[in-house]
Structure formats: C-alpha cells, structure tokens
PADRENMAR-819011 format. One record per residue: y, z, x of N, C-alpha, C in turn. Coordinates in pm, 1 decimal, m for minus. Layout:
> Y:Z:X:Y:Z:X:Y:Z:X
...
//
This chain:
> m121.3:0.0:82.7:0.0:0.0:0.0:126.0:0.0:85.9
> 107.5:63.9:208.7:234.5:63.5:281.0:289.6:m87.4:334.0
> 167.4:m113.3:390.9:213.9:m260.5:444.0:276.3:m319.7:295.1
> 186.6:m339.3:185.2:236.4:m412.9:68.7:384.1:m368.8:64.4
> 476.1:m282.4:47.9:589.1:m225.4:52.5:677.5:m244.8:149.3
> 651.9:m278.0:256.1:706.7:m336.0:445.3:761.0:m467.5:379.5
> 606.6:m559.2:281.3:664.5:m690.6:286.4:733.7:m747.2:191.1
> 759.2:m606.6:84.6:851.8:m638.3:m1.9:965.6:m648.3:57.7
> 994.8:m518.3:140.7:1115.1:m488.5:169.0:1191.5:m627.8:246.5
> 1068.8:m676.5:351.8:1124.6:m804.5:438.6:1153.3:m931.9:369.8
> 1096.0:m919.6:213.1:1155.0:m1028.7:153.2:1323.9:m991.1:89.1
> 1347.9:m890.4:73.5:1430.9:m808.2:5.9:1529.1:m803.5:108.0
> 1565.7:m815.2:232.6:1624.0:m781.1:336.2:1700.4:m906.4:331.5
> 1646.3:m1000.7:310.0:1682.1:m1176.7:338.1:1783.3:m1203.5:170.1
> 1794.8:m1102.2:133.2:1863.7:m1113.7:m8.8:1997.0:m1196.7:33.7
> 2087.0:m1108.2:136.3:2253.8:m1097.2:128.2:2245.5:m1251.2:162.8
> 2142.6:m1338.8:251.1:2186.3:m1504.9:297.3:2122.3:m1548.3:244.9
> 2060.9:m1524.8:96.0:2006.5:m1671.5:34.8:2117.5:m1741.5:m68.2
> 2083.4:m1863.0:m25.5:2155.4:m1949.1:m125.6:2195.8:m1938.1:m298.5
> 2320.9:m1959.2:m323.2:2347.8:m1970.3:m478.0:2223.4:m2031.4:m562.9
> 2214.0:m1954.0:m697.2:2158.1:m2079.8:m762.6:2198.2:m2144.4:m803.0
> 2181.2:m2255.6:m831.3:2180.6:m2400.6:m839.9:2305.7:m2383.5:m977.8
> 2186.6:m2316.3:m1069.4:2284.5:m2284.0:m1223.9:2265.7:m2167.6:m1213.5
> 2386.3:m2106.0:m1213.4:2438.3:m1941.3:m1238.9:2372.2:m1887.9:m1384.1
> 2332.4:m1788.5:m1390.3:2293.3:m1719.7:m1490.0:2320.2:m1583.8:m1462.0
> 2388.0:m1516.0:m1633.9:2445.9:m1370.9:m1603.0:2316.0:m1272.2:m1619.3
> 2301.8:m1202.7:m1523.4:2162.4:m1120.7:m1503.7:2160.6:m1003.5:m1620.5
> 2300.8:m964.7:m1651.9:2277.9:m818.4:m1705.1:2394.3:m876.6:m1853.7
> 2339.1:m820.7:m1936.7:2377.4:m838.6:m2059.9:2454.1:m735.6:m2144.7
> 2561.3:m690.9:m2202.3:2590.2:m551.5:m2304.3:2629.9:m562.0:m2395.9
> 2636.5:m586.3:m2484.9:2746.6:m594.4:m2624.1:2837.1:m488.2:m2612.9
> 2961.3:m490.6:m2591.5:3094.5:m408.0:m2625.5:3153.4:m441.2:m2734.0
> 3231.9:m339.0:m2732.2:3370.3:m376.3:m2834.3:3513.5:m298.9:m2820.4
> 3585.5:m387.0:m2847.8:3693.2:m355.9:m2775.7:3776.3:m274.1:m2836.6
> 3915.6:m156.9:m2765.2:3971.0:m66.8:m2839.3:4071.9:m61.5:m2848.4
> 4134.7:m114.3:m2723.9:4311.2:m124.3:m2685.3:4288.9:m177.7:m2527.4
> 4424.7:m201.3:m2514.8:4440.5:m255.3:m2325.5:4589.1:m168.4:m2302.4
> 4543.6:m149.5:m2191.4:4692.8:m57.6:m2124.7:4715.1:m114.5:m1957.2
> 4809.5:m86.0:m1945.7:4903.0:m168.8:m1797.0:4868.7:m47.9:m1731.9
> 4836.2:m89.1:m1607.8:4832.5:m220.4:m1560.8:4699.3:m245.8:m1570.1
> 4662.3:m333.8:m1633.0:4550.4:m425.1:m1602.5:4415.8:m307.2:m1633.1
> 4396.3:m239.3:m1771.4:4312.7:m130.0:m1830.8:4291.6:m227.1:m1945.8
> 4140.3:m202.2:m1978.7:4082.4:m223.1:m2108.0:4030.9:m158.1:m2157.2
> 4019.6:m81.6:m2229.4:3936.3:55.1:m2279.1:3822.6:m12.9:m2443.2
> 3745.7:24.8:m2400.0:3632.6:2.8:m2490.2:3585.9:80.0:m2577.0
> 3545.7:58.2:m2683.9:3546.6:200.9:m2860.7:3421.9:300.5:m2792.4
> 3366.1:277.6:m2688.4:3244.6:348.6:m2657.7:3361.3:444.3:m2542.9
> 3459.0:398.4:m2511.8:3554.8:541.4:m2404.9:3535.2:458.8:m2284.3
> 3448.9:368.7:m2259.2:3473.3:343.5:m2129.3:3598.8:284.0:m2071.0
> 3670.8:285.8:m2001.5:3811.1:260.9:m1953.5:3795.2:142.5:m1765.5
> 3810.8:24.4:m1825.3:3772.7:m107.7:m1705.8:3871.0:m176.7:m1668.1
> 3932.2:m157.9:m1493.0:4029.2:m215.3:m1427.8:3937.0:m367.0:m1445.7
> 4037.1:m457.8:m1522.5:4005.2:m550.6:m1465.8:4135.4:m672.5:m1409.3
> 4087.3:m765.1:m1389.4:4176.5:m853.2:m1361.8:4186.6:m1030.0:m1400.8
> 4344.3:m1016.8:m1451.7:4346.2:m1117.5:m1534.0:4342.5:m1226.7:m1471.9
> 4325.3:m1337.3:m1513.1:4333.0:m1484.6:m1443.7:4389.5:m1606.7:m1512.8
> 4276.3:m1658.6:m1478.6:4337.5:m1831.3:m1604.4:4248.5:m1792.7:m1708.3
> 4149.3:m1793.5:m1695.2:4086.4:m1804.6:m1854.7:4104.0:m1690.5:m1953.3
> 4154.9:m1532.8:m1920.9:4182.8:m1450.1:m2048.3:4320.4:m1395.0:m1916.3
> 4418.9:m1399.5:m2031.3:4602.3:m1300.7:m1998.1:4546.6:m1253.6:m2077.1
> 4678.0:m1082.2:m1981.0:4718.6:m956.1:m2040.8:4715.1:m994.6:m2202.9
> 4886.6:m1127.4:m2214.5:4892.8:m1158.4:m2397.2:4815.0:m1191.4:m2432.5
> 4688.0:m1245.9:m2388.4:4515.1:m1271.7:m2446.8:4487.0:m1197.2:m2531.4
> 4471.3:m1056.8:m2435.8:4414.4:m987.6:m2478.8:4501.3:m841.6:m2574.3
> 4637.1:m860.8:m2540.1:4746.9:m792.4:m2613.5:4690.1:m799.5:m2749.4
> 4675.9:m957.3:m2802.7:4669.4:m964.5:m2988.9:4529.1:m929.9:m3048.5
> 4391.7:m879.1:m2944.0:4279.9:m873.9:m2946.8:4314.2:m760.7:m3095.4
> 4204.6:m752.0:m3149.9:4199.9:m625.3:m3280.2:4086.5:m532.5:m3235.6
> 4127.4:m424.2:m3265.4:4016.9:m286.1:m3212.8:3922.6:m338.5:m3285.5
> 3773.8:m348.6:m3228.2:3638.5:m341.4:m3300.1:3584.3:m531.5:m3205.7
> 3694.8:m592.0:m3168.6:3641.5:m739.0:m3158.9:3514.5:m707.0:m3057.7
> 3435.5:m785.8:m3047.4:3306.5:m762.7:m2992.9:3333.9:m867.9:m2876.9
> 3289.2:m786.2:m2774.5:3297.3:m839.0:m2622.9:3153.2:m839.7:m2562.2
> 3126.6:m894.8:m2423.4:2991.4:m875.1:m2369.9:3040.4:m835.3:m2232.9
> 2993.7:m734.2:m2152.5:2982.3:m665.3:m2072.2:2866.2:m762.7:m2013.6
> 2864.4:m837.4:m1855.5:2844.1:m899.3:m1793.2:2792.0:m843.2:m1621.4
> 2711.4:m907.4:m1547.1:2719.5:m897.2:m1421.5:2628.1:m997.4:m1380.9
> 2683.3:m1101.9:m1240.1:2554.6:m1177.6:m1170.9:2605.6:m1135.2:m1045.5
> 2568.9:m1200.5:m934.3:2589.2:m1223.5:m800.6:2640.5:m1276.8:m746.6
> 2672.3:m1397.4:m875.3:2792.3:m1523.4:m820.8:2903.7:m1445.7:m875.1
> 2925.5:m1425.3:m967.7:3026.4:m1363.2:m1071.9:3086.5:m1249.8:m1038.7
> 3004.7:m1151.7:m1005.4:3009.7:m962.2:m989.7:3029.9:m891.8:m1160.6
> 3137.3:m857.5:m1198.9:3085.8:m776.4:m1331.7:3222.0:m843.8:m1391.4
> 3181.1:m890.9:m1563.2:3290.2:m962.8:m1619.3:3283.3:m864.4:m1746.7
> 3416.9:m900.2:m1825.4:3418.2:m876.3:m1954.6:3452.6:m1029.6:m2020.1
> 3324.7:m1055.7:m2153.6:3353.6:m1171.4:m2179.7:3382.7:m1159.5:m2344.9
> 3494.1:m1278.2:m2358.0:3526.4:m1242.7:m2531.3:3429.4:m1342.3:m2612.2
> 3340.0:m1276.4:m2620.1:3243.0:m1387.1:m2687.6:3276.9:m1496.7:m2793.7
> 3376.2:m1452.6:m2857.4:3449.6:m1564.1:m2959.8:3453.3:m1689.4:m2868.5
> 3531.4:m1709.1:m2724.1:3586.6:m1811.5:m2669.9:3469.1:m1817.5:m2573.4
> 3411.8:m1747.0:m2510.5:3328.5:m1735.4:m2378.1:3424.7:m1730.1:m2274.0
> 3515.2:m1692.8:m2279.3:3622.4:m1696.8:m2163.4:3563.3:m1519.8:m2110.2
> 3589.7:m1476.8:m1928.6:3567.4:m1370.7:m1916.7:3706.2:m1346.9:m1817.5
> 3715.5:m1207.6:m1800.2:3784.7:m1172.7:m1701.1:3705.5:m1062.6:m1626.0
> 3733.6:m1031.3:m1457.8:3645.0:m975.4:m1405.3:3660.4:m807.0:m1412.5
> 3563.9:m788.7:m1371.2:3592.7:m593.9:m1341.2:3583.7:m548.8:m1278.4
> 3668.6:m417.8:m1235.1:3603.0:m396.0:m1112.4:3603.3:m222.6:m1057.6
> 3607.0:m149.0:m1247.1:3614.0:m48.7:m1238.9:3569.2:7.6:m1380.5
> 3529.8:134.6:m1368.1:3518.4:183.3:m1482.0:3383.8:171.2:m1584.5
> 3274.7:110.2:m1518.4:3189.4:99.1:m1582.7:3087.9:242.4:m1625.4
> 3121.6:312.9:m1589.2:3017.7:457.6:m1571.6:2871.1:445.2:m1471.1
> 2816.0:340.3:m1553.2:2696.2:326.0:m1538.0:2683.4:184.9:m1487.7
> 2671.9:135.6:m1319.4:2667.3:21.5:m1313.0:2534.8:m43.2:m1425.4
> 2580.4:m204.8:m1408.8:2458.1:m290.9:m1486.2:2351.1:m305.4:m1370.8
> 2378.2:m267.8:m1240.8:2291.0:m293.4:m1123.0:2185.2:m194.0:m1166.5
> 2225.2:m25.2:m1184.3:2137.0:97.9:m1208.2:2054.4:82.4:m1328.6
> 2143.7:1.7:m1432.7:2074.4:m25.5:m1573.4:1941.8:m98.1:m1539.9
> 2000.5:m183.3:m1464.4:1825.5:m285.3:m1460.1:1780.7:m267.9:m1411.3
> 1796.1:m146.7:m1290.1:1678.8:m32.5:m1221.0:1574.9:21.5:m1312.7
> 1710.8:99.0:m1430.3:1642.9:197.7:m1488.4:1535.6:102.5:m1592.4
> 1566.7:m4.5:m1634.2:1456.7:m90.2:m1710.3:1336.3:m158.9:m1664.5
> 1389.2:m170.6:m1501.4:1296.3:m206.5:m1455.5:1197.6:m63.7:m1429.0
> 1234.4:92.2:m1416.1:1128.4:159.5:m1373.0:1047.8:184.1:m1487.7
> 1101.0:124.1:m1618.4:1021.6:187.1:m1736.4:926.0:89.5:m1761.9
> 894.6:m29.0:m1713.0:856.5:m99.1:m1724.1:693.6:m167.4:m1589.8
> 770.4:m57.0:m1498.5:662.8:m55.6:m1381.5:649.4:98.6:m1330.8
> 578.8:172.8:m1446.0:535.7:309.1:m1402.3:476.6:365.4:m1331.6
> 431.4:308.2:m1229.9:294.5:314.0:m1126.1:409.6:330.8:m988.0
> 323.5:365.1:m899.5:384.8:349.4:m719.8:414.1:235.1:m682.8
> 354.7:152.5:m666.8:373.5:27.5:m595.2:476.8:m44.9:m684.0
> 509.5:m7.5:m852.8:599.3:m79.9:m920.2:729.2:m16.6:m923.1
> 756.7:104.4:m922.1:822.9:207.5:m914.0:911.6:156.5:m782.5
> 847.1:123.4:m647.3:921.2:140.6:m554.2:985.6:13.2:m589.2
> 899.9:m112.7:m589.2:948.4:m230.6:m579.3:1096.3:m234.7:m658.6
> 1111.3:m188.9:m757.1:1191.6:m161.6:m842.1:1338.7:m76.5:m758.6
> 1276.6:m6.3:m683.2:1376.7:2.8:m582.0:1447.6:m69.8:m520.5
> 1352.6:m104.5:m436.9:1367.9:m229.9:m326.8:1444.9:m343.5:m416.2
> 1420.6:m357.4:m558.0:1495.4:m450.3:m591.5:1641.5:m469.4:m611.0
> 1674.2:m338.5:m618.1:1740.4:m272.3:m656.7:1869.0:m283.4:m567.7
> 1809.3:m244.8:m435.1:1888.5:m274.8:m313.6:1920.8:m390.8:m259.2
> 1870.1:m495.5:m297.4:1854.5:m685.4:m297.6:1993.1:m700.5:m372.9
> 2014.1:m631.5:m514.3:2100.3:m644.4:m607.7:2252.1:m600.5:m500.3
> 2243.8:m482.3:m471.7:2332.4:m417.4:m397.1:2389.5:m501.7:m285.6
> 2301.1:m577.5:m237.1:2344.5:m637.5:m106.6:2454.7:m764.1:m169.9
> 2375.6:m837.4:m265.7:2445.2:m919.9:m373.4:2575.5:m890.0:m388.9
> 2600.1:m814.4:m480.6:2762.0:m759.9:m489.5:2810.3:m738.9:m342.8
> 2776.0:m702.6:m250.7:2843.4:m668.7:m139.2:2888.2:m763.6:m77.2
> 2794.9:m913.7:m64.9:2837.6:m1021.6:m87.4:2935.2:m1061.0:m112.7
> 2887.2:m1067.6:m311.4:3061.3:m1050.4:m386.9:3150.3:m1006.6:m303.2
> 3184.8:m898.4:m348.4:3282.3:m814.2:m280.8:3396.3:m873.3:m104.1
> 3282.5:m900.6:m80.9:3329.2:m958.9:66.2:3404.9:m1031.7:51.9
> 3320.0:m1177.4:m29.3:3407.0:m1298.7:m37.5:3549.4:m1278.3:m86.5
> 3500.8:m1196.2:m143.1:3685.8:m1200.2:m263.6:3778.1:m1107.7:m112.6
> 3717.3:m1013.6:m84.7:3861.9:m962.6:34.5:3887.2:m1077.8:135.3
> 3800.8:m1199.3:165.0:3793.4:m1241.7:282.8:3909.2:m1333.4:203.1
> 3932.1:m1368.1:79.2:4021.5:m1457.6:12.9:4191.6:m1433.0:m19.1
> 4145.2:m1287.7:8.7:4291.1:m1231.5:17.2:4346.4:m1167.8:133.7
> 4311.5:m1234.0:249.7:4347.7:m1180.4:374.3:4350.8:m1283.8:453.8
> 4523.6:m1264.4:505.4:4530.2:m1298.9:640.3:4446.4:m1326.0:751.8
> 4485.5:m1423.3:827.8:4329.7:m1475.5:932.6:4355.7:m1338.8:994.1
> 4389.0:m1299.0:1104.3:4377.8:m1192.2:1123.7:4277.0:m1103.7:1095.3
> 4317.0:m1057.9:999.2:4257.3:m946.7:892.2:4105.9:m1008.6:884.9
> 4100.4:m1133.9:804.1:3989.4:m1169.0:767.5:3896.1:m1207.7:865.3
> 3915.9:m1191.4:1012.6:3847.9:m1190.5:1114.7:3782.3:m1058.5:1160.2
> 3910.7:m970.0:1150.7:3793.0:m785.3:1135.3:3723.7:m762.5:1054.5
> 3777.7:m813.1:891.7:3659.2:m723.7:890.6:3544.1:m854.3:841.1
> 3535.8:m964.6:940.1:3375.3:m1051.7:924.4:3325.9:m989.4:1031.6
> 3422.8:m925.3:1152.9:3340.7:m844.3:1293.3:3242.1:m708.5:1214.3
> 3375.3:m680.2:1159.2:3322.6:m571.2:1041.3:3157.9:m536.0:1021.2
> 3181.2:m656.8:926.7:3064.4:m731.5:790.5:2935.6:m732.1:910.7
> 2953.3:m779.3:1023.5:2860.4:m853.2:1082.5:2799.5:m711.0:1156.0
> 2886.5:m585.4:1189.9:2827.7:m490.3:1251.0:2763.2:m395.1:1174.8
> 2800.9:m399.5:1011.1:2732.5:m312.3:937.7:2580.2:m408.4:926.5
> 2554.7:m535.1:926.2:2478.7:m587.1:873.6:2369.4:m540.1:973.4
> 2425.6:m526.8:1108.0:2342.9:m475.8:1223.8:2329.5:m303.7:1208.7
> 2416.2:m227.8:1163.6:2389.1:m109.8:1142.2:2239.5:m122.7:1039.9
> 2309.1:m182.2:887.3:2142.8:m162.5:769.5:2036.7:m209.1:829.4
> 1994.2:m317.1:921.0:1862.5:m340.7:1010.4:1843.2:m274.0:1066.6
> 1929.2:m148.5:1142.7:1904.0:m45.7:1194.4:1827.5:112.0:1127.0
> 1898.4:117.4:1054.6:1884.9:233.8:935.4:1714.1:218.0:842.3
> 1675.3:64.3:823.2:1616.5:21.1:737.2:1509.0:42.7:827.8
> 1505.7:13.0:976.4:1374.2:44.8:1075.3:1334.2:165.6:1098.7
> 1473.2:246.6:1083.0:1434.1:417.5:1127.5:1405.2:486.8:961.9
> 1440.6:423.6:892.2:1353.5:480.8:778.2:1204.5:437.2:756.8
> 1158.7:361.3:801.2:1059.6:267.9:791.7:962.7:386.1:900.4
> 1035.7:365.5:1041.7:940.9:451.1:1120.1:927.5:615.1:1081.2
> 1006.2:685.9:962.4:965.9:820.9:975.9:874.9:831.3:813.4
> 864.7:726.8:751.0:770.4:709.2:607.9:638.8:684.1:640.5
> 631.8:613.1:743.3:523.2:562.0:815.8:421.4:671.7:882.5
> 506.7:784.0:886.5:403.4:901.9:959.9:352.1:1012.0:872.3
> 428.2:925.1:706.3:406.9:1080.5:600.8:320.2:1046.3:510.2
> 208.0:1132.8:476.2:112.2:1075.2:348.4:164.1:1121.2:198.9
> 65.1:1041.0:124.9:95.0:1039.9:m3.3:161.9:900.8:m93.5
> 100.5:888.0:m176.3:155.5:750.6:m236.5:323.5:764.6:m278.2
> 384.5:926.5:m339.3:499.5:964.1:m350.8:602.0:877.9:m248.0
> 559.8:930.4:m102.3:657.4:887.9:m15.5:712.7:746.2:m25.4
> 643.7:666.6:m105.7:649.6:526.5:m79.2:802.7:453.1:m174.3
> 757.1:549.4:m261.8:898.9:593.8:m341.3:1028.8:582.5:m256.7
> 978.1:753.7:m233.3:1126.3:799.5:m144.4:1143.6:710.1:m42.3
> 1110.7:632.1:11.5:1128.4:553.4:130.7:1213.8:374.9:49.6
> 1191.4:403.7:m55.2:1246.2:274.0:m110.3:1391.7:330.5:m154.4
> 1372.1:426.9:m205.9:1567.5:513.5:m254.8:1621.1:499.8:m119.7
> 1589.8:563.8:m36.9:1633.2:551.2:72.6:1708.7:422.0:139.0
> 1609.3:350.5:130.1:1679.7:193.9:159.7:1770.8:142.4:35.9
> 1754.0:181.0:m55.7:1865.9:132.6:m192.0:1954.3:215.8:m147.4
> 1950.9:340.0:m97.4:2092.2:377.7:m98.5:2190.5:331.1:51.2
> 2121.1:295.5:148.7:2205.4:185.5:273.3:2269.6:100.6:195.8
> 2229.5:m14.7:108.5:2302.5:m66.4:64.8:2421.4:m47.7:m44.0
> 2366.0:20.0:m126.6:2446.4:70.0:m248.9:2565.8:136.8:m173.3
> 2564.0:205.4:m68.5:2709.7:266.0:m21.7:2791.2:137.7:22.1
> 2735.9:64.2:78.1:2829.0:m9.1:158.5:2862.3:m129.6:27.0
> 2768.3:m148.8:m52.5:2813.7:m261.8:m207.3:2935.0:m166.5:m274.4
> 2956.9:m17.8:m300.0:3043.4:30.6:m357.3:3168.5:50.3:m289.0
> 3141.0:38.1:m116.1:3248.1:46.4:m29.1:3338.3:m84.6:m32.7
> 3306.8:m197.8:m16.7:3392.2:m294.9:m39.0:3439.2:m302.7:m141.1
> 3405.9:m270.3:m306.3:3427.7:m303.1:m398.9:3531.2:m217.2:m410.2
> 3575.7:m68.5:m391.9:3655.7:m13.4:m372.8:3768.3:m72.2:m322.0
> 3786.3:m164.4:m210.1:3883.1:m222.2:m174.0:3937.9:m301.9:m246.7
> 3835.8:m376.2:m315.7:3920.4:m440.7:m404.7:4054.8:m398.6:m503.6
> 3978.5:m272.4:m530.6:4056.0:m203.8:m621.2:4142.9:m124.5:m656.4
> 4222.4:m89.5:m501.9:4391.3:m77.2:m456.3:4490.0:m168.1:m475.2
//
C-alpha cells in the first residue's frame, strides 16, 4: 500500500505543469443567492457569506447594484478560472477572492472522503486534494505575475521557482519519516501532511491578491 501511495503522490506532484484543458470545465458547483453588494467591491450572500470580488467586463459594480435580494447565483471554482460568482440568468461571472468560509477545494475533499471510506481511498483523496492546491497556486501566480512590474515579476518567478524546490523538499522528508512508521492509519497522515505544503503556499499567494 505504501508504494501504491508514493505513486499517487508522483503523479500528483506533476499537477502545478500540466497543461490546460483543451475545454475548461467548472469543477465545483453551488447554488447561491444573492443579498446586497457593498464598496468596495463586497457581495454578501442570504446564506451571510460576505465575497471580495472583482469586477471586470462581463459583470460592473452597476451590474450588480440593480441585482434583487433572493436572485440566484452559482458559486464556482476551476483551475483555469480560480473561484467565480456567476449570475446564472446571463452566465456572466465575476471572480473571488475572499470570503468563501469553506473553500470549494475542501468541499470536494470532503465529498470525495465520503465517498472513498477505506485507506488507500481516504488518502488518495488527500493527495488529490493537494494537486487542487497546487492548481490555484498556479492561478494565483499568474494573475500577480500580470500585475507586476518586470522587476517585481522576476522575484517573485525566483520566488515561485525556490518554493517549488522547497515542496520537493518537504514532500521527500515527509515521505522518509512515514516510511519508518506502521499501520495503515499513517498512510493517511502522511497524505494531510503533503496537502498541507501546498495548501499554505495556494492560500499564500492568493492573499496577495487581495490587498
């Protein structure tokens, strides 16, 4: 089982440089509905959740100014995309980049663990988990690398490129101290472990965005 879990992980590792797909599809799905919008750039949703997002071409602030409390929205996330709010009337979205409580990344953890109750499904579910993470971090990147000065956008790709060498680092020395512990449990904890290398550094850029 361990090896089986090594070669998840090494497919899982190769996440952050694989290619777009071809046709984008939104991974995570929500039905919302909407409650009011407040400046700067707040949408608050009838469920309380409260989402920085940001406007563009396809939905304005006055878009969404004449919206009526109750209109039904969809709460969104892919890899190409990162996390949208979309007005399902038009299909127009605008992005987010705050305020969700509960990422849609953790949601499809948590569906995926109910769905693979066993060890070997349990972890994978991890491991997938952290594939997702690397994804947004991705995201995340591209969009700072778009709003920065060459300069700038040269540290932090030195940046990008030394953490990427830090998580190959982190991901081996977790690897070598799981490797010496029995029990099918550990196989678990050794997959959180690696979801959470990434998940800090996917929530660390995204943060930047959002100054």
């Amino acid at each position: 089982m361990r090896t089986q879990i090594f070669a998840v992980l090494s497919c899982i590792i190769l996440a952050w440089d694989a290619p777009a797909l071809a046709q984008e599809q939104w991974e995570y799905h929500e039905t919302v509905h909407y409650q009011e919008n407040h400046d700067p750039q707040m949408v608050w949703l009838k469920d309380g959740r409260q989402l920085q997002v940001v406007y563009g071409t396809e939905i304005s602030w006055e878009a969404v100014e004449s919206w009526r409390p109750g209109r039904p929205l969809a709460l969104l996330w892919s890899a190409q995309r990162g996390l949208a709010l979309q007005d399902t009337a038009s299909g127009k979205w605008i992005t987010v980049l705050n305020g969700w409580q509960i990422h849609p990344i953790e949601k499809m953890r948590e569906q995926c663990l109910n769905k693979n109750p066993v060890t070997m499904g349990l972890a994978e579910c991890y491991l997938t988990e952290a594939a997702h993470w690397d994804r947004m971090s991705n995201w995340a990147y591209k969009r700072l690398q778009a709003r920065l000065k060459p300069e700038s956008r040269r540290a932090l790709q030195q940046s990008q490129r030394e953490w990427l060498k830090f998580r190959e680092a982190q991901v081996r020395s977790i690897q070598a101290v799981y490797r010496e512990r029995e029990g099918s449990i550990t196989q678990i904890h050794y997959a959180q472990r690696v979801r959470q290398v990434s998940k800090d550094q996917a929530l660390l850029l995204n943060s930047l965005l959002e100054d």
